[in-house]
mmCIF file of the N, C-alpha and C atoms, coordinates in Angstrom:
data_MODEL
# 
_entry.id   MODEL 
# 
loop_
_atom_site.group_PDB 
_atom_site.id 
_atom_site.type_symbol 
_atom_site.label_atom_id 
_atom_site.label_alt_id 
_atom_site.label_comp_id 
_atom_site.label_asym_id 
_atom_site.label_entity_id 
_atom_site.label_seq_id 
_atom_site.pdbx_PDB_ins_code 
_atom_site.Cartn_x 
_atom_site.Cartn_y 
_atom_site.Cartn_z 
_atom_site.occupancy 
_atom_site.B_iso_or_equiv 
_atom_site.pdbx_formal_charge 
_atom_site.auth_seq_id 
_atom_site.auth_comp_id 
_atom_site.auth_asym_id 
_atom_site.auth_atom_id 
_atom_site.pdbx_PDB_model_num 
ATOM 1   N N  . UNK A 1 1  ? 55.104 78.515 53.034 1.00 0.00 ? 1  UNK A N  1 
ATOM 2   C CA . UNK A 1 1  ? 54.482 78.040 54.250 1.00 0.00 ? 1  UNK A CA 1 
ATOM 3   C C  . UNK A 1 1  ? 54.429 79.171 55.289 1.00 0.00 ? 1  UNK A C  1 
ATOM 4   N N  . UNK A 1 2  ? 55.524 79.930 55.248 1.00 0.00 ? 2  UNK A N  1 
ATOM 5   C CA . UNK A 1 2  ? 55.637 81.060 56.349 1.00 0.00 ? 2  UNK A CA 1 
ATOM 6   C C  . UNK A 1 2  ? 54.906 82.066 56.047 1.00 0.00 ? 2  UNK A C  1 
ATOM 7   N N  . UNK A 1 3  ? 54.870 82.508 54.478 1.00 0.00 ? 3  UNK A N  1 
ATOM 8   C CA . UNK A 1 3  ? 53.667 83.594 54.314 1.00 0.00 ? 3  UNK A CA 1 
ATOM 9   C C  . UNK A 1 3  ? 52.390 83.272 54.620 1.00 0.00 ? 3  UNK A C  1 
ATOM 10  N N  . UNK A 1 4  ? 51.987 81.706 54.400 1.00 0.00 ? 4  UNK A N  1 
ATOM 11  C CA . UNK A 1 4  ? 50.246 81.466 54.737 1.00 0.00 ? 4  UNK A CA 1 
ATOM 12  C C  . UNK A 1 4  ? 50.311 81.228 55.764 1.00 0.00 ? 4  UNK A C  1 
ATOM 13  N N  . UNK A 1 5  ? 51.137 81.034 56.905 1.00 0.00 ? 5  UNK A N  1 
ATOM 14  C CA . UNK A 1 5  ? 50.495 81.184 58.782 1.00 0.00 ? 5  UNK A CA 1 
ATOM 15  C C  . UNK A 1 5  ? 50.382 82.489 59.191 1.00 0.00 ? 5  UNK A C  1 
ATOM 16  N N  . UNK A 1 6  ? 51.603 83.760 57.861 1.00 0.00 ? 6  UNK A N  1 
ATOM 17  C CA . UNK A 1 6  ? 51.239 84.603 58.543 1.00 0.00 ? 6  UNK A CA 1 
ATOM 18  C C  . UNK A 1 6  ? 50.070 85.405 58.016 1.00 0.00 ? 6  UNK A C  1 
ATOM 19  N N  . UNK A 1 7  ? 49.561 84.960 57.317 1.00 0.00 ? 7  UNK A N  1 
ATOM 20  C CA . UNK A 1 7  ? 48.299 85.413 56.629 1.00 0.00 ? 7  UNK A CA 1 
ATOM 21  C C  . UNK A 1 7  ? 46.969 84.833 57.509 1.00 0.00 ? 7  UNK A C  1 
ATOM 22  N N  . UNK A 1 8  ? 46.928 83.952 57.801 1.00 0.00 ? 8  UNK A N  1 
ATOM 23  C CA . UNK A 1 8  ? 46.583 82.948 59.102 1.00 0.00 ? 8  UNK A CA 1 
ATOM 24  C C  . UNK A 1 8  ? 46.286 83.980 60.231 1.00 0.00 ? 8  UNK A C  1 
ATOM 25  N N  . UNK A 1 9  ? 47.335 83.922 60.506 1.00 0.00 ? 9  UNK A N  1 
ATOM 26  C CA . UNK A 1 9  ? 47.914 85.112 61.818 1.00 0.00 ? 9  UNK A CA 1 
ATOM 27  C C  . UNK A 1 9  ? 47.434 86.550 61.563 1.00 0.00 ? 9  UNK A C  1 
ATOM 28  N N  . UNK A 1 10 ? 46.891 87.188 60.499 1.00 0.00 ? 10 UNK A N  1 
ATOM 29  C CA . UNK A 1 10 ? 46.818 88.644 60.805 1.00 0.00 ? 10 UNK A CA 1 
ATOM 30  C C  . UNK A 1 10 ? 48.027 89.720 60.460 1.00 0.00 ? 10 UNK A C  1 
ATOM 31  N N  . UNK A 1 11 ? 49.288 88.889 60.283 1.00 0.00 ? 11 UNK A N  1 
ATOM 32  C CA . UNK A 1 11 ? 50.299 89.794 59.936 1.00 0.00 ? 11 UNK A CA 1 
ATOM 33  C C  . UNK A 1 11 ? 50.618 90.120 58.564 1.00 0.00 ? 11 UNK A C  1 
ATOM 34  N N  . UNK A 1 12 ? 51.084 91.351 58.637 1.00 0.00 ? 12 UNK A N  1 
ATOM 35  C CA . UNK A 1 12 ? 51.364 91.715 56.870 1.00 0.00 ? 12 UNK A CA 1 
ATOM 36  C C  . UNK A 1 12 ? 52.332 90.751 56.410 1.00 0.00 ? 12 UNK A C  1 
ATOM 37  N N  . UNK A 1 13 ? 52.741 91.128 55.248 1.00 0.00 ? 13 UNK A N  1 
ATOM 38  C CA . UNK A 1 13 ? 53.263 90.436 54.040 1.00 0.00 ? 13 UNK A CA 1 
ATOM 39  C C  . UNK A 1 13 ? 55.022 90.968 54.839 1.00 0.00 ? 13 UNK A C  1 
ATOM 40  N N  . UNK A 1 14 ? 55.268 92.031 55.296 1.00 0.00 ? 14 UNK A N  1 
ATOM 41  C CA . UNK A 1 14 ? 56.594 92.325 55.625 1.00 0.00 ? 14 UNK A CA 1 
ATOM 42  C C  . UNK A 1 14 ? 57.190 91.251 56.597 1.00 0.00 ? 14 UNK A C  1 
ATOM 43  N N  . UNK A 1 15 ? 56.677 90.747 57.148 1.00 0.00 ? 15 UNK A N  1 
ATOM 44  C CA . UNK A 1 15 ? 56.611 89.805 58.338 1.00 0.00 ? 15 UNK A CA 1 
ATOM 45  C C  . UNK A 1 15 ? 57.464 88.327 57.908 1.00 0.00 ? 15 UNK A C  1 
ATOM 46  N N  . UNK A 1 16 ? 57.257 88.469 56.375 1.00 0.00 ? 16 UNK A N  1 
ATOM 47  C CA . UNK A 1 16 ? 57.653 86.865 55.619 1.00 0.00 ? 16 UNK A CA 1 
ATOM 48  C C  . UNK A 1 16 ? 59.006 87.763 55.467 1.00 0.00 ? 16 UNK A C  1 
ATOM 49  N N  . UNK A 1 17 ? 59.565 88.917 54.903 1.00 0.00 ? 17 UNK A N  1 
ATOM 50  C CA . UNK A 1 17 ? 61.014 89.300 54.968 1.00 0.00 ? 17 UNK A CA 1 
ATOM 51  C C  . UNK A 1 17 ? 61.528 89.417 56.361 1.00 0.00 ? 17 UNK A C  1 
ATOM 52  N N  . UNK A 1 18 ? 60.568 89.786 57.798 1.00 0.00 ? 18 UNK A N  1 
ATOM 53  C CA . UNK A 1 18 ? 61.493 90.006 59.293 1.00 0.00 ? 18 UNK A CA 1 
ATOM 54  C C  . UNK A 1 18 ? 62.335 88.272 59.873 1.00 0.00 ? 18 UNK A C  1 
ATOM 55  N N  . UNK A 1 19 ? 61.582 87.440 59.540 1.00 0.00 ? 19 UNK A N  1 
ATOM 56  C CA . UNK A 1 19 ? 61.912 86.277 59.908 1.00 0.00 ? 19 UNK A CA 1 
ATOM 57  C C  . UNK A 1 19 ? 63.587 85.875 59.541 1.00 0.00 ? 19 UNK A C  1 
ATOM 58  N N  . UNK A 1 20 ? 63.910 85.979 58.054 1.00 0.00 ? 20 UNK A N  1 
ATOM 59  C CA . UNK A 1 20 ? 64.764 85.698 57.369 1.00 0.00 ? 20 UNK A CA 1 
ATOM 60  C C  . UNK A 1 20 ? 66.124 86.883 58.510 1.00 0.00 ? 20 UNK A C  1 
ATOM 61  N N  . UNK A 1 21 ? 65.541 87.887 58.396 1.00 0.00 ? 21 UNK A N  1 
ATOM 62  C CA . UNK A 1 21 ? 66.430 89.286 58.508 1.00 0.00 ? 21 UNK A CA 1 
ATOM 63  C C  . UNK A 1 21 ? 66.733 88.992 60.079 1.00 0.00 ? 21 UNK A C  1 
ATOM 64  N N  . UNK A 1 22 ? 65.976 88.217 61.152 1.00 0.00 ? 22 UNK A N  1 
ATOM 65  C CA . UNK A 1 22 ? 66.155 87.801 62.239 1.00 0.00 ? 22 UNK A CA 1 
ATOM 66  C C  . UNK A 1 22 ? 67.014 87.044 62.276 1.00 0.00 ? 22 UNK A C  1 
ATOM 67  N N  . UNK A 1 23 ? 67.023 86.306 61.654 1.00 0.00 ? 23 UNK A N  1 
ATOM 68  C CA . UNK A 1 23 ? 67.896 84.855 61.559 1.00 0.00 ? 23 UNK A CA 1 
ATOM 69  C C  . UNK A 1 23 ? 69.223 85.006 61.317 1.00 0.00 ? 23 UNK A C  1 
ATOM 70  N N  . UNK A 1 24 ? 68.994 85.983 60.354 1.00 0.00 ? 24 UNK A N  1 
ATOM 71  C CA . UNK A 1 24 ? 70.481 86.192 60.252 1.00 0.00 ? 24 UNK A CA 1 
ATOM 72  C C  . UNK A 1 24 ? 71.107 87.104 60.903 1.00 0.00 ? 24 UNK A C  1 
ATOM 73  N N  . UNK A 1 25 ? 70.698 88.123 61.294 1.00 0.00 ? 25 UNK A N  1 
ATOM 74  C CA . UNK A 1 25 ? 70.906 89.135 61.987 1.00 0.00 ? 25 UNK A CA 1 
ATOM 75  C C  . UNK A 1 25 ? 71.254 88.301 63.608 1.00 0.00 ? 25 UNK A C  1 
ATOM 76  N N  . UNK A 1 26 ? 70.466 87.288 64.437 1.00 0.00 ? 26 UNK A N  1 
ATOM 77  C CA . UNK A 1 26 ? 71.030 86.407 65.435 1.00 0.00 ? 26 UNK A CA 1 
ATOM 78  C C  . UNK A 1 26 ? 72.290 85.184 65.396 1.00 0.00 ? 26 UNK A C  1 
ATOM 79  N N  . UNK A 1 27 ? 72.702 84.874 63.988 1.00 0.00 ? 27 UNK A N  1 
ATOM 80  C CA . UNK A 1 27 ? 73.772 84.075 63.501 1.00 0.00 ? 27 UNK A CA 1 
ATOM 81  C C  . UNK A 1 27 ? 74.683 84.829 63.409 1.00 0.00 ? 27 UNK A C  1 
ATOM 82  N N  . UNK A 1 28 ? 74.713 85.973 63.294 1.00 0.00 ? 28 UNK A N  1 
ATOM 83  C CA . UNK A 1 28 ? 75.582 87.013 62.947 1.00 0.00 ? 28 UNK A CA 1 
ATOM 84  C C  . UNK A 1 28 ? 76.153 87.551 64.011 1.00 0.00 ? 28 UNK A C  1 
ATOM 85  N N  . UNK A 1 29 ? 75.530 87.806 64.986 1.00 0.00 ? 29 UNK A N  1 
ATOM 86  C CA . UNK A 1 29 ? 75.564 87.979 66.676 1.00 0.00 ? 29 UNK A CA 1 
ATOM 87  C C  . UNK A 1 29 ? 76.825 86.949 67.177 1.00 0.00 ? 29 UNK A C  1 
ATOM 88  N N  . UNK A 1 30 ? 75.857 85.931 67.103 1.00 0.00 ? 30 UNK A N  1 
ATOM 89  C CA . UNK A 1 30 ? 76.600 84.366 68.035 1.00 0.00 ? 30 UNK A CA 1 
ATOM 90  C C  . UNK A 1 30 ? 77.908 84.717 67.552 1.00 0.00 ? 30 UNK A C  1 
ATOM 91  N N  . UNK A 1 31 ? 78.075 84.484 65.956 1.00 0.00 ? 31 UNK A N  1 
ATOM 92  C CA . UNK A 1 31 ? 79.518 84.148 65.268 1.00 0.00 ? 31 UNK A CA 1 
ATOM 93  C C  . UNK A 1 31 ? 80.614 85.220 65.459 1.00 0.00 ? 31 UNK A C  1 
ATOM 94  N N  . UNK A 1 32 ? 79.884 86.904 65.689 1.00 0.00 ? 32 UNK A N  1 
ATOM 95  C CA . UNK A 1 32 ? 80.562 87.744 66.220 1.00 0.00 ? 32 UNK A CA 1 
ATOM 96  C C  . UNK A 1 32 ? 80.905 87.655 67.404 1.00 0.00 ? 32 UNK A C  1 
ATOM 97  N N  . UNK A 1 33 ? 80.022 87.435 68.585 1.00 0.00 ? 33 UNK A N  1 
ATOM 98  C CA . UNK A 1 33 ? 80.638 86.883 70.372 1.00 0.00 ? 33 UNK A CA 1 
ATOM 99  C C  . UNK A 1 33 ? 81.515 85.825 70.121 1.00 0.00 ? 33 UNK A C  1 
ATOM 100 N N  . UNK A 1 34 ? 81.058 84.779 69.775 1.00 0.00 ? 34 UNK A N  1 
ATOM 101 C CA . UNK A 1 34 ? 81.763 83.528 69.526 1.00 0.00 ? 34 UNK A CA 1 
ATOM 102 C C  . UNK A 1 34 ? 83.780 84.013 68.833 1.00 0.00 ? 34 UNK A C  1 
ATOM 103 N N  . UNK A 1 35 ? 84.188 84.125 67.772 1.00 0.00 ? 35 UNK A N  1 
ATOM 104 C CA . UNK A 1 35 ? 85.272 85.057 67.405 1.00 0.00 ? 35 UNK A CA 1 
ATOM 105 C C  . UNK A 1 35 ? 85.561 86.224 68.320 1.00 0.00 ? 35 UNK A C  1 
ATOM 106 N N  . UNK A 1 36 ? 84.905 87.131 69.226 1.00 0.00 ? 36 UNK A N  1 
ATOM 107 C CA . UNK A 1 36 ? 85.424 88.043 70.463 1.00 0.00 ? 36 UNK A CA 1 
ATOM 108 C C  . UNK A 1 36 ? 85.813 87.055 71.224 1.00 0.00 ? 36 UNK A C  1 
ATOM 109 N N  . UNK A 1 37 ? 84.974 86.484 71.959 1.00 0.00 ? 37 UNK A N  1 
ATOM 110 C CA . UNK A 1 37 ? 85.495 85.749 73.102 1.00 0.00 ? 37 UNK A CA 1 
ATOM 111 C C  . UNK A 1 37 ? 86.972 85.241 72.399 1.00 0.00 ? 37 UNK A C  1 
ATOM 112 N N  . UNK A 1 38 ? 87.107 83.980 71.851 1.00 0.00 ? 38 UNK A N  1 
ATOM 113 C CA . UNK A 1 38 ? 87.893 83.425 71.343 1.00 0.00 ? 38 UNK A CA 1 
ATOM 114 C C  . UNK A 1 38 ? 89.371 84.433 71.368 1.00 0.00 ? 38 UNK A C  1 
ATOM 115 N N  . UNK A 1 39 ? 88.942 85.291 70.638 1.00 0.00 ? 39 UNK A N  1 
ATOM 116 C CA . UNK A 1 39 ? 90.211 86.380 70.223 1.00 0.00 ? 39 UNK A CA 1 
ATOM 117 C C  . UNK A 1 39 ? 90.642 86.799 71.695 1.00 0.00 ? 39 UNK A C  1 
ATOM 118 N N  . UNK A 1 40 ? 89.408 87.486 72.564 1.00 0.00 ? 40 UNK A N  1 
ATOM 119 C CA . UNK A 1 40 ? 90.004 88.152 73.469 1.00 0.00 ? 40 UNK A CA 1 
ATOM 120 C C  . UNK A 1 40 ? 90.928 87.437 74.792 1.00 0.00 ? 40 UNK A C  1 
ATOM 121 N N  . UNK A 1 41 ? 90.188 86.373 74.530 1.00 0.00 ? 41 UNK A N  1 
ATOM 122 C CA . UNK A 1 41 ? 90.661 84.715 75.383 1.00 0.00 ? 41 UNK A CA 1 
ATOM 123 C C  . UNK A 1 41 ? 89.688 84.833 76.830 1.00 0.00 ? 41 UNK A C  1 
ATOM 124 N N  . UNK A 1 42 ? 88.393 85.625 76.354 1.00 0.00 ? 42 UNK A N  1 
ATOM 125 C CA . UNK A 1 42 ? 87.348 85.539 77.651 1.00 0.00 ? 42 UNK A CA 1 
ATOM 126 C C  . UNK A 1 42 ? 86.298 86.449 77.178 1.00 0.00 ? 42 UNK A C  1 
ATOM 127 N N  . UNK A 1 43 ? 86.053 86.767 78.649 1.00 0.00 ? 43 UNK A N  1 
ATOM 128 C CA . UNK A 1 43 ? 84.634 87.842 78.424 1.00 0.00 ? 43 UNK A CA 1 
ATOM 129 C C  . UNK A 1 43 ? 84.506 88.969 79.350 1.00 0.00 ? 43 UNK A C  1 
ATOM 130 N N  . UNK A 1 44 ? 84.297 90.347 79.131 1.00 0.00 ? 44 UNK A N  1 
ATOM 131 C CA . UNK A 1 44 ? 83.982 90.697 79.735 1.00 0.00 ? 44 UNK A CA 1 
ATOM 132 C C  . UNK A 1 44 ? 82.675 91.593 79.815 1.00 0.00 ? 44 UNK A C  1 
ATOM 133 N N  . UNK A 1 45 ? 82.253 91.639 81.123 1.00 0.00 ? 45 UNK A N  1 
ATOM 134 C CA . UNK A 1 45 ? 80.801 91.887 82.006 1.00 0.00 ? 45 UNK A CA 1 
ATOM 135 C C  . UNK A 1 45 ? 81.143 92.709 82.427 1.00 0.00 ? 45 UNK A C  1 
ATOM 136 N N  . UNK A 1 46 ? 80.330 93.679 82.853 1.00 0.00 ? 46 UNK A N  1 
ATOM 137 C CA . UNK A 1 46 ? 80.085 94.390 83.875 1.00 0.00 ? 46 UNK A CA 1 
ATOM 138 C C  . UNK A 1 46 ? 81.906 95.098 84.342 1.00 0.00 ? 46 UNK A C  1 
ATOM 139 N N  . UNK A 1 47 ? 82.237 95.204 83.386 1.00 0.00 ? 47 UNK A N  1 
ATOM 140 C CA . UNK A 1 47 ? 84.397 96.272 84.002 1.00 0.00 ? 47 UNK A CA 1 
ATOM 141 C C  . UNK A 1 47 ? 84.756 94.819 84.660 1.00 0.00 ? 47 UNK A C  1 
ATOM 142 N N  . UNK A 1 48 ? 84.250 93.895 84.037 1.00 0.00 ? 48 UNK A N  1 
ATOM 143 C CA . UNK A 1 48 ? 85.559 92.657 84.944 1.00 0.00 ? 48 UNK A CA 1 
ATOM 144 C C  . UNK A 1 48 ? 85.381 91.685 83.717 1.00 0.00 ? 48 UNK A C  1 
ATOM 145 N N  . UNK A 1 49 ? 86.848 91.154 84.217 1.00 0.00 ? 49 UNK A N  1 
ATOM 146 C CA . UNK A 1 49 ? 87.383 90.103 82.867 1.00 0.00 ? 49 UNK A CA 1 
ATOM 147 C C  . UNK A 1 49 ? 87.201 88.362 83.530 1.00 0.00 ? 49 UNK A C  1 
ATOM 148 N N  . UNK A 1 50 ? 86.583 87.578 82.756 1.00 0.00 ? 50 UNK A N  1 
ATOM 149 C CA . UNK A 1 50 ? 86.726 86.765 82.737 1.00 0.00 ? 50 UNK A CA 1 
ATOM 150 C C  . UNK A 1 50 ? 87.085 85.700 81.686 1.00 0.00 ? 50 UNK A C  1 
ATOM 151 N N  . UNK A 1 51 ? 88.116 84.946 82.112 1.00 0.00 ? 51 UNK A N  1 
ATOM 152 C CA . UNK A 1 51 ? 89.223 84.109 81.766 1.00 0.00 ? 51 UNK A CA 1 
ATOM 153 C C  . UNK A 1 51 ? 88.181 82.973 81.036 1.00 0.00 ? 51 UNK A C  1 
ATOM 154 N N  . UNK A 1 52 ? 88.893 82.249 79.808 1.00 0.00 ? 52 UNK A N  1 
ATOM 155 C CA . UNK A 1 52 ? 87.908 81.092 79.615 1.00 0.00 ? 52 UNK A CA 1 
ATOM 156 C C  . UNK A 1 52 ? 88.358 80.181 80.403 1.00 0.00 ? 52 UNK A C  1 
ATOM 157 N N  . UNK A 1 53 ? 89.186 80.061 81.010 1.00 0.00 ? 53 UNK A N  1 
ATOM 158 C CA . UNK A 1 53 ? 89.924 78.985 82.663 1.00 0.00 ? 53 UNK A CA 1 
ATOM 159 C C  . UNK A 1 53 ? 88.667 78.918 83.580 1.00 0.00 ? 53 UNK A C  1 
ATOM 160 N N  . UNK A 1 54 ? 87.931 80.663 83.514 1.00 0.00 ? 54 UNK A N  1 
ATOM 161 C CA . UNK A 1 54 ? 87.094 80.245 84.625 1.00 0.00 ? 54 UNK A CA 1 
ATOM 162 C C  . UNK A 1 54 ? 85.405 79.333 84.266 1.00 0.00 ? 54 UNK A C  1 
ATOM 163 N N  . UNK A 1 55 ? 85.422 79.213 82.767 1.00 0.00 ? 55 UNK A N  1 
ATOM 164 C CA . UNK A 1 55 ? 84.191 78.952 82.619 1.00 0.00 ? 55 UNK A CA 1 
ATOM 165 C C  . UNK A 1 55 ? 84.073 77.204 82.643 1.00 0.00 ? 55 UNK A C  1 
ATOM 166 N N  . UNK A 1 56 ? 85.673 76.821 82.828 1.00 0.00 ? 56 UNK A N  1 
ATOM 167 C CA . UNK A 1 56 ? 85.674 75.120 82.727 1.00 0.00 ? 56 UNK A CA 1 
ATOM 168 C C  . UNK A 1 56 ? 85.371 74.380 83.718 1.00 0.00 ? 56 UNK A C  1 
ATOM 169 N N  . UNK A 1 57 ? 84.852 73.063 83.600 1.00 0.00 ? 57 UNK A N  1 
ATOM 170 C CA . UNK A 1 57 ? 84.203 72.169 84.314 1.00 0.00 ? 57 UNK A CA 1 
ATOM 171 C C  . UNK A 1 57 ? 85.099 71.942 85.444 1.00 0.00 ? 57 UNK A C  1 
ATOM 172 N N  . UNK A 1 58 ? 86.544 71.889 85.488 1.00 0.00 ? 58 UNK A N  1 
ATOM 173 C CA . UNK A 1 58 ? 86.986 71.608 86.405 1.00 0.00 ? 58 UNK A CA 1 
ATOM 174 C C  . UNK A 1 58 ? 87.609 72.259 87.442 1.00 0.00 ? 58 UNK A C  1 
ATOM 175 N N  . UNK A 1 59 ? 87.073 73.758 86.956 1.00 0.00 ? 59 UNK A N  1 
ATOM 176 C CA . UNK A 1 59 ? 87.307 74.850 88.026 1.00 0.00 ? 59 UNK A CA 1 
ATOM 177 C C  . UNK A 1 59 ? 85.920 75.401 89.160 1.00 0.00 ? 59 UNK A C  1 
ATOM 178 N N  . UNK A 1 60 ? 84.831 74.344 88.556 1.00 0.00 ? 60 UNK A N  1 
ATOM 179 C CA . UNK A 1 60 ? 83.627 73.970 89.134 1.00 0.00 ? 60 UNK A CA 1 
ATOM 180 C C  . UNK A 1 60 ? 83.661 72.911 90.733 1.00 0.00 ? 60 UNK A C  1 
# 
């Protein structure tokens, strides 16, 4: 189905392997931040740390 829209579309045949290689390549991302945060017990931005304390509803 994904090769005939992109045949549809004008795009080459490589286009039916970028989709797949996206997908996973962005699952791969999340599950890596997702396990940092977790591990590090926050996040940090910009040279400053933030706590997962600060991202909860009731510090809102």
């Amino acid at each position: 189905m994904y090769a005939y829209w992109n045949q549809r579309a004008g795009t080459g045949a490589h286009a039916v392997f970028a989709l797949p290689a996206a997908i996973v390549l962005c699952l791969w991302a999340l599950w890596r931040s997702a396990v940092l945060i977790t591990w590090r017990g926050g996040i940090r931005w910009r040279d400053t740390f933030y706590p997962l304390s600060f991202f909860k509803p009731e510090r809102r």
